[in-house]
C-alpha positions as CSV (number, residue, x, y, z in Angstrom):
1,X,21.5,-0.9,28.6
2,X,20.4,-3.0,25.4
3,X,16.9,-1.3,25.5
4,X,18.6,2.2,25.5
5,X,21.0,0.5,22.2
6,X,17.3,-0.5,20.5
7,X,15.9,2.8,20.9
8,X,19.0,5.1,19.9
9,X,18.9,2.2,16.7
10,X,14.9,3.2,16.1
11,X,15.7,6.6,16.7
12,X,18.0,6.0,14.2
13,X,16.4,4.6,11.5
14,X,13.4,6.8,11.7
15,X,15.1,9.5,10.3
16,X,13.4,9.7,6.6
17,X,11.6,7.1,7.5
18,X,8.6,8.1,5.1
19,X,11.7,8.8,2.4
20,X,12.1,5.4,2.9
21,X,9.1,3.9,2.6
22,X,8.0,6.3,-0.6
23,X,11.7,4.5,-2.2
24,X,10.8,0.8,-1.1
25,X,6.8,1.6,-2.8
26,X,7.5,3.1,-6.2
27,X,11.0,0.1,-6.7
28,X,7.6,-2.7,-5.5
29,X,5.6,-1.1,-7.8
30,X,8.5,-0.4,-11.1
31,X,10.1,-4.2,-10.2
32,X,6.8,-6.3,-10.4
33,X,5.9,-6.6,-13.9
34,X,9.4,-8.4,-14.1
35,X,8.8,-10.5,-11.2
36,X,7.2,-13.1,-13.6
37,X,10.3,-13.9,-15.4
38,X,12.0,-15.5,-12.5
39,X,11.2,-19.2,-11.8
40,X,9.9,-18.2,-8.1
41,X,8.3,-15.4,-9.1
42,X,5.6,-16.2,-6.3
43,X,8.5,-15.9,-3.5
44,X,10.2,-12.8,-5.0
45,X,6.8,-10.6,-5.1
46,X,5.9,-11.5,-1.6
47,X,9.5,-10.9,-0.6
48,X,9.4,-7.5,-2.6
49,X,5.9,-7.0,-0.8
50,X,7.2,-7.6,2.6
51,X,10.1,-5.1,2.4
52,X,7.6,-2.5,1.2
53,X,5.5,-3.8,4.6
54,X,8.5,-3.7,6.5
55,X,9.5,-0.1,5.5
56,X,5.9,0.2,6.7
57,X,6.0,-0.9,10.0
58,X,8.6,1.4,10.5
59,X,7.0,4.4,9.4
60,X,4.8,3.5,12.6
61,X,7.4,2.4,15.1
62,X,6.7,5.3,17.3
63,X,3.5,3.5,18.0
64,X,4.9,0.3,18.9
65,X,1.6,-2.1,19.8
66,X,0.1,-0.9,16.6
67,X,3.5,-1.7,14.7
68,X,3.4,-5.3,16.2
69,X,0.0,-6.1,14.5
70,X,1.4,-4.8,11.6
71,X,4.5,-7.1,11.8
72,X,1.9,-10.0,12.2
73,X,0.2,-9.3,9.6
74,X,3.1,-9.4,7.0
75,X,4.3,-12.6,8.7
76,X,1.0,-14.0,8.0
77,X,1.2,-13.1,4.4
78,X,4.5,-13.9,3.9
79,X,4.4,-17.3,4.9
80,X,1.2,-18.1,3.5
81,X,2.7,-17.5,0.3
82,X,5.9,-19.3,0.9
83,X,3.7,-22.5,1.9
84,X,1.9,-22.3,-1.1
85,X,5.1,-21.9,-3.3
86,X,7.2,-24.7,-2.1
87,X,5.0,-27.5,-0.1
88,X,2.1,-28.9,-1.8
89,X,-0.8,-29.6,1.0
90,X,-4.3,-31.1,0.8
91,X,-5.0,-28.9,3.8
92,X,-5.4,-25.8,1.4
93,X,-5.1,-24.8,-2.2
94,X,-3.1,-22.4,-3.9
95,X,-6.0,-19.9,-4.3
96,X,-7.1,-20.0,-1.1
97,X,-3.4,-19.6,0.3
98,X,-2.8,-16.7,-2.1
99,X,-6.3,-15.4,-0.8
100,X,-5.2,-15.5,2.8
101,X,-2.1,-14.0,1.8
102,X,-3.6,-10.9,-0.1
103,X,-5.9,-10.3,2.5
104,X,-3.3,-10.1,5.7
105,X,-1.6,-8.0,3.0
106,X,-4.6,-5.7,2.1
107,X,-5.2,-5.2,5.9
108,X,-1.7,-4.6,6.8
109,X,-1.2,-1.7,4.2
110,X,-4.8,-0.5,5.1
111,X,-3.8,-0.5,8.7
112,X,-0.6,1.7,7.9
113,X,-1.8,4.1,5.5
114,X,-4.9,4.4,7.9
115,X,-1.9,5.3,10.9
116,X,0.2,7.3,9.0
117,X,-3.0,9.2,7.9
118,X,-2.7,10.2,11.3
119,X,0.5,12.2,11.0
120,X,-0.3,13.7,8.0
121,X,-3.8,15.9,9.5
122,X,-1.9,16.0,12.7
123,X,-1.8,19.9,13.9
124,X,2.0,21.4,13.1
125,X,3.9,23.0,10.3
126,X,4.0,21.2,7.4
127,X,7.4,19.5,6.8
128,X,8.8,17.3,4.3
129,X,8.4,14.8,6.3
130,X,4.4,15.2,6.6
131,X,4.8,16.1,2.5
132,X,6.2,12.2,2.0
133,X,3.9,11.0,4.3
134,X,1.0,12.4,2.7
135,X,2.2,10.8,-0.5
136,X,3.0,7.2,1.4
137,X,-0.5,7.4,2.2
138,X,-1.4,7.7,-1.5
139,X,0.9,4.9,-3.1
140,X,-0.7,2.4,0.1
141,X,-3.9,2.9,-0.7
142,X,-3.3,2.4,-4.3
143,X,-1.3,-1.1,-3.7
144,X,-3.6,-2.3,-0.9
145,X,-6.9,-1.9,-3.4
146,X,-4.4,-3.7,-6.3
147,X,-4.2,-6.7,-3.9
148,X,-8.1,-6.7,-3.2
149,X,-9.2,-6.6,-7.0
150,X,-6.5,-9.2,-7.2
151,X,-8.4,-11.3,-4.0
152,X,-11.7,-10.9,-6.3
153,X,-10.2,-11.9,-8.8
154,X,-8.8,-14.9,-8.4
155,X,-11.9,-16.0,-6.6
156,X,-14.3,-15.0,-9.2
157,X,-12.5,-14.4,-12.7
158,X,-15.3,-13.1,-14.2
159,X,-15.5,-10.2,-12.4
160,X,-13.4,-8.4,-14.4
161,X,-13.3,-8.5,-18.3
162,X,-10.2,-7.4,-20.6
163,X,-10.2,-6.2,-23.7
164,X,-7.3,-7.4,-24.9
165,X,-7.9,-11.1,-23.0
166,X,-7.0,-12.4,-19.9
167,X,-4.1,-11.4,-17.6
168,X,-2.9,-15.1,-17.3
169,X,0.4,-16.2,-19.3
170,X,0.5,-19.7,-21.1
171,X,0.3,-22.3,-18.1
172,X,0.5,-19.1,-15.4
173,X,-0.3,-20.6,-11.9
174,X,-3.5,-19.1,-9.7
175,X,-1.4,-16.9,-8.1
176,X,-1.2,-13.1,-7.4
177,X,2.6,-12.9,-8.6
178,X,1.0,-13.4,-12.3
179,X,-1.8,-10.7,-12.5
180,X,-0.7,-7.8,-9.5
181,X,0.8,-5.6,-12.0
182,X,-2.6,-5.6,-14.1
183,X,-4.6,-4.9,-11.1
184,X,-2.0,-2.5,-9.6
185,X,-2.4,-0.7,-13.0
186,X,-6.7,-0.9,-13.1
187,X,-6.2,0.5,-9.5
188,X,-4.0,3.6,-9.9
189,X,-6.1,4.3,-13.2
190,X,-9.3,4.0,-11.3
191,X,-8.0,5.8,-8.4
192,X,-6.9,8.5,-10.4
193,X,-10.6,8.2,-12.4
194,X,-8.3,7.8,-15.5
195,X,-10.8,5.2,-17.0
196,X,-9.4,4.1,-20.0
197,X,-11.8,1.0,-20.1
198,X,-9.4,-1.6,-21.2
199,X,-10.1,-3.1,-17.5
200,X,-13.5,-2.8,-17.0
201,X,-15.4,-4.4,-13.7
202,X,-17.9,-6.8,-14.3
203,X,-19.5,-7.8,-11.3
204,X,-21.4,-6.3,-8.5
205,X,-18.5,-6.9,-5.8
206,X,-16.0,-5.1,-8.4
207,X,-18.0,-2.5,-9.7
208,X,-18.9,-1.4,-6.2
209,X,-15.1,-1.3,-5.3
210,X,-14.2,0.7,-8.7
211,X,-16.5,3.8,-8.1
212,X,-15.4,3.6,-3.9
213,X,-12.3,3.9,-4.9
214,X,-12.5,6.3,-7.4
215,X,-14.8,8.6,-4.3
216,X,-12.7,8.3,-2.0
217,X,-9.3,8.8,-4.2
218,X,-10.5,12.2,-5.2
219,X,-11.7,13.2,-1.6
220,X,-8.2,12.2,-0.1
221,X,-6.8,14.9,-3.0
222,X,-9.3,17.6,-2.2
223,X,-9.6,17.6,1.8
224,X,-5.2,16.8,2.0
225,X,-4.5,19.7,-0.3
226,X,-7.5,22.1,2.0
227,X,-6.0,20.6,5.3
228,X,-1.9,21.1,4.5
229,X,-2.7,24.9,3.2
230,X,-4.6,25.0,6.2
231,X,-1.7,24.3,8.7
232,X,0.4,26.3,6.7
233,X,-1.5,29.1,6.9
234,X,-2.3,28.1,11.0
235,X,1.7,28.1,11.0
236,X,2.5,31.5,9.4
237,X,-0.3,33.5,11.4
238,X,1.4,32.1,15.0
239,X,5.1,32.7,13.7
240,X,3.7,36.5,12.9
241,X,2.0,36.1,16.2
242,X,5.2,35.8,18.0
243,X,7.2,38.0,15.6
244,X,5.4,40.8,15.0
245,X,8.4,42.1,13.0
246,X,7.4,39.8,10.1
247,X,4.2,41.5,8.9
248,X,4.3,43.2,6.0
């Protein structure tokens, strides 16, 4: 009896699910430059970051083994973070918790995007639904590259070079909370091959990830837009199939 309450609950909340999860990015995305004004700004982003993971998760909960590896991987991140912003240890540093943490994080909205990538080519009409999902898939893949120009970053600051200076405020911890909405920024630009060249990669690792990025955010445009008039069109000919009466 409880399973059948837990499944008419996910049945439930997977309505607009990918509604949901297009909200819970672009509010992440609009409320993180201000994330540095509060005095745990470390906690907030990673609790704004998990929502936007959980609203992930269940834009996959119809595949539920895949959505539990998800699930870990925000965990992971989210507690990394939280260790590293309250507890001072010997056993790590804050860079290297922050780099654990944007890495589970990178993976986890790689792993997502890859899965709801999925429903998006998936043969069928093309709904709203697979409209938003498409679009999901976009906003990820922005966010989860943000997070790994931020893990370069912070491991090798000269990577990058600004020219208006660094990212870092006056006495700024090491921490991704201080420089995400930088790298969110380079990211989208680059993705979008914008290039206005205040960010500009300096290093083999970065420049490497600037021009993959820039590839493979212009491919996802071009095949997405060939594949979605290419269901519709699949959709239309079979609906004339079956209703002759249609044709012009």
């Amino acid at each position: 009896m409880r399973d059948l309450s837990f499944n008419k609950l996910l049945r439930t909340a997977q309505r607009g699910r990918f509604q949901t999860l297009f909200v819970s990015l672009i509010l992440f995305s609009l409320m993180t430059p201000f994330i540095k004004y509060s005095t745990f700004e470390g906690l907030f982003f990673y609790g704004l970051l998990a929502l936007s993971l959980a609203a992930a998760v269940l834009a996959v909960s119809d595949q539920r083994s895949l959505a539990y590896l998800a699930s870990v991987l925000l965990g992971i991140a989210f507690l990394t973070t939280t260790w590293s912003t309250f507890f001072e240890s010997s056993l790590i540093s804050k860079v290297a918790a922050n780099t654990i943490a944007d890495g589970t994080a990178f993976i986890a909205f790689a792993f997502t995007a890859t899965l709801i990538l999925g429903t998006v080519v998936k043969p069928g009409p093309v709904t709203t639904d697979k409209i938003f999902a498409a679009v999901c898939v976009y906003l990820l893949s922005g966010i989860a590259w943000g997070l790994l120009y931020v893990l370069v970053y912070l491991n090798d600051p000269s990577s990058f070079m600004f020219s208006y200076g660094e990212p870092w405020r006056e006495n700024a911890p090491n921490e991704t909370s201080s420089v995400f909405s930088v790298f969110c920024y380079f990211s989208f630009v680059t993705m979008t091959t914008l290039g206005y060249g205040d960010i500009s990669p300096a290093s083999d690792l970065s420049r490497t990830l600037a021009w993959l990025q820039a590839v493979l955010g212009q491919l996802y445009i071009a095949i997405l837009i060939a594949r979605l008039v290419g269901m519709h069109a699949q959709t239309v000919h079979e609906q004339m199939q079956r209703d002759p009466s249609t044709k012009k």
